[in-house]
Backbone as CSV, one residue per row, in Angstrom:
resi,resn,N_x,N_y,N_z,CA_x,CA_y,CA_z,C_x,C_y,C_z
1,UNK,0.835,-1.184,0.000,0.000,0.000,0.000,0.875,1.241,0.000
2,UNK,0.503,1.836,-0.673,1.184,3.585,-0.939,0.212,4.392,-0.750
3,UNK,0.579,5.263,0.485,-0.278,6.418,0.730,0.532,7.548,-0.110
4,UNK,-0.512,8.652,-0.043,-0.325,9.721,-0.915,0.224,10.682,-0.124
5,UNK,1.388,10.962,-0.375,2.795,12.149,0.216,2.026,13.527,0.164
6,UNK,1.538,14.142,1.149,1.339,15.886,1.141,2.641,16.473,1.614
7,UNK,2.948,17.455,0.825,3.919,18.284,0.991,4.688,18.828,2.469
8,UNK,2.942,19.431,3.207,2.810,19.504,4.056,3.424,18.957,5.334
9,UNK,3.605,17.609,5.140,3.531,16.541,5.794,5.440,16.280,5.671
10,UNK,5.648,15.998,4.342,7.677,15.910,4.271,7.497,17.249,4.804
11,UNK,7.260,18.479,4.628,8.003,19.532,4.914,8.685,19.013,6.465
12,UNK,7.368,18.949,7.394,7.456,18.910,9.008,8.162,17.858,9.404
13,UNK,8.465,16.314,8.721,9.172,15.523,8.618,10.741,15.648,8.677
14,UNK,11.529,16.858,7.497,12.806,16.969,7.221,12.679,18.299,8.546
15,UNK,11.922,19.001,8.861,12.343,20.084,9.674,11.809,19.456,11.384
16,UNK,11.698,18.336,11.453,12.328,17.447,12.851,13.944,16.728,12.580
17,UNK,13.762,16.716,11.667,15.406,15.690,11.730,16.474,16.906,12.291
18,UNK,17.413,16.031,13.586,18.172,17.225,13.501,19.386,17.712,12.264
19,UNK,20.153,18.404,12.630,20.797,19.425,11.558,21.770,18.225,10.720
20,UNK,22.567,17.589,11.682,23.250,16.674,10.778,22.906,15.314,10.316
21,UNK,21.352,15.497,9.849,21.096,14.223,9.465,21.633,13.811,7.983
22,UNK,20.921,12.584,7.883,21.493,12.006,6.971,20.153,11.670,5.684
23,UNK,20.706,11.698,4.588,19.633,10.658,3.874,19.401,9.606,4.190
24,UNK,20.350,9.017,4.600,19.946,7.530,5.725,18.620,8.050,6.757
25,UNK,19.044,9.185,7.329,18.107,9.076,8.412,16.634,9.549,7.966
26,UNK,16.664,10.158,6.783,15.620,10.483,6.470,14.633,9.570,5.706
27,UNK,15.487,8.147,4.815,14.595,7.069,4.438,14.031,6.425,5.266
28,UNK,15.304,6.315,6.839,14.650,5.430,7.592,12.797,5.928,8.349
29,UNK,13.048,7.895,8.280,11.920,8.275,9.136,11.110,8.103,8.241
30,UNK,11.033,7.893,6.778,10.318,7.986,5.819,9.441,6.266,6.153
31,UNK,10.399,5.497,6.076,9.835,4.200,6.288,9.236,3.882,7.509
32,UNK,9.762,4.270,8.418,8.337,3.911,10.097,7.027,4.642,9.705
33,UNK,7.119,5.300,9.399,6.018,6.757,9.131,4.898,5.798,8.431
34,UNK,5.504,5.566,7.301,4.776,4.506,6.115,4.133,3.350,6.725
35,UNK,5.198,2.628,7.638,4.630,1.392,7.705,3.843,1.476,9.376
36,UNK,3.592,2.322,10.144,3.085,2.605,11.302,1.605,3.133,10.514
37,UNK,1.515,4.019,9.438,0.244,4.597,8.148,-0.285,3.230,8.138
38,UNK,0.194,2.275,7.512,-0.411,1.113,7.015,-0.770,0.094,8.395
39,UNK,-0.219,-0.021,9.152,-0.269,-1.217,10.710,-1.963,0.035,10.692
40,UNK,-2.070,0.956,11.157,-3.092,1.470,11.355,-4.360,1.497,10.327
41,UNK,-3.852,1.904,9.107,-5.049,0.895,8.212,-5.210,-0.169,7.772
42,UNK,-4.230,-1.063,8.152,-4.743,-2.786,8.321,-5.358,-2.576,9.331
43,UNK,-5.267,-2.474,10.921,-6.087,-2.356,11.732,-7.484,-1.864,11.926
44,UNK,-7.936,-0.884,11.307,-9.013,-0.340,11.010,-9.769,-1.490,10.596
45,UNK,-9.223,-1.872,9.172,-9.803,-2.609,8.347,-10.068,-4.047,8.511
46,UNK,-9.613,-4.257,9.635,-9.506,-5.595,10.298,-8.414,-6.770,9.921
47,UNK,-7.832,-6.200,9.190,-6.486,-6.969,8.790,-5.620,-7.206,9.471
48,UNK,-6.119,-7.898,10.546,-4.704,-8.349,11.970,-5.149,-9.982,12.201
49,UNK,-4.270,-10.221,13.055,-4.681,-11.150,13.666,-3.896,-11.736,15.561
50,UNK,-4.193,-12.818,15.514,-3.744,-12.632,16.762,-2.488,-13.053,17.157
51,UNK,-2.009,-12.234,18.106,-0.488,-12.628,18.441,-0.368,-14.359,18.531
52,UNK,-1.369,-15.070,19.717,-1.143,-16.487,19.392,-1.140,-16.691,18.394
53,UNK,-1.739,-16.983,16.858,-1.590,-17.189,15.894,-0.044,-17.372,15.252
54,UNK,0.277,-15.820,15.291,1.240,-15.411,15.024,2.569,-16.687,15.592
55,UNK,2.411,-16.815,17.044,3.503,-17.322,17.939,3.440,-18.672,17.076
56,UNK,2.584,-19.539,16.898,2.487,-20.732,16.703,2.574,-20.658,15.344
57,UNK,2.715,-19.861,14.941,3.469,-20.253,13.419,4.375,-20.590,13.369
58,UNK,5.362,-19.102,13.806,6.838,-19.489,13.921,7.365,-20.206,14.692
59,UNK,6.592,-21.073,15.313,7.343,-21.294,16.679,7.864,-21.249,17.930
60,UNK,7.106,-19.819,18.342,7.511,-18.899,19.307,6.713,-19.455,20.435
61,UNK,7.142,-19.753,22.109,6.867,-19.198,22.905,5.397,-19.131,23.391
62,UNK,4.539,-19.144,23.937,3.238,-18.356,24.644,3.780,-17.272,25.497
């Protein structure tokens, strides 16, 4: 899923990073941003499921 970039939105993005950031640091804020956007509209949309699920797939733990 690709949400739609407002200007608005990078502006306030690059003017939190501090002064010596990096393009590194700015793909990385670019990418939580994105994928925290999407965890929240899978969630909405009911596109989750449950952590047990999850555990007993991989193998994990209770």
């Amino acid at each position: 899923m690709c949400t739609v970039l407002e200007k608005e939105d990078a502006h306030k993005l690059v003017d939190q990073l501090p002064p010596n950031a990096t393009w590194d640091d700015l793909i990385h804020e670019i990418y939580v941003r994105e994928a925290i956007e999407n965890g929240v509209e899978d969630s909405k949309a009911g596109r989750t499921k449950e952590v047990s699920e999850i555990r007993k797939k991989y193998g994990l733990p209770k």
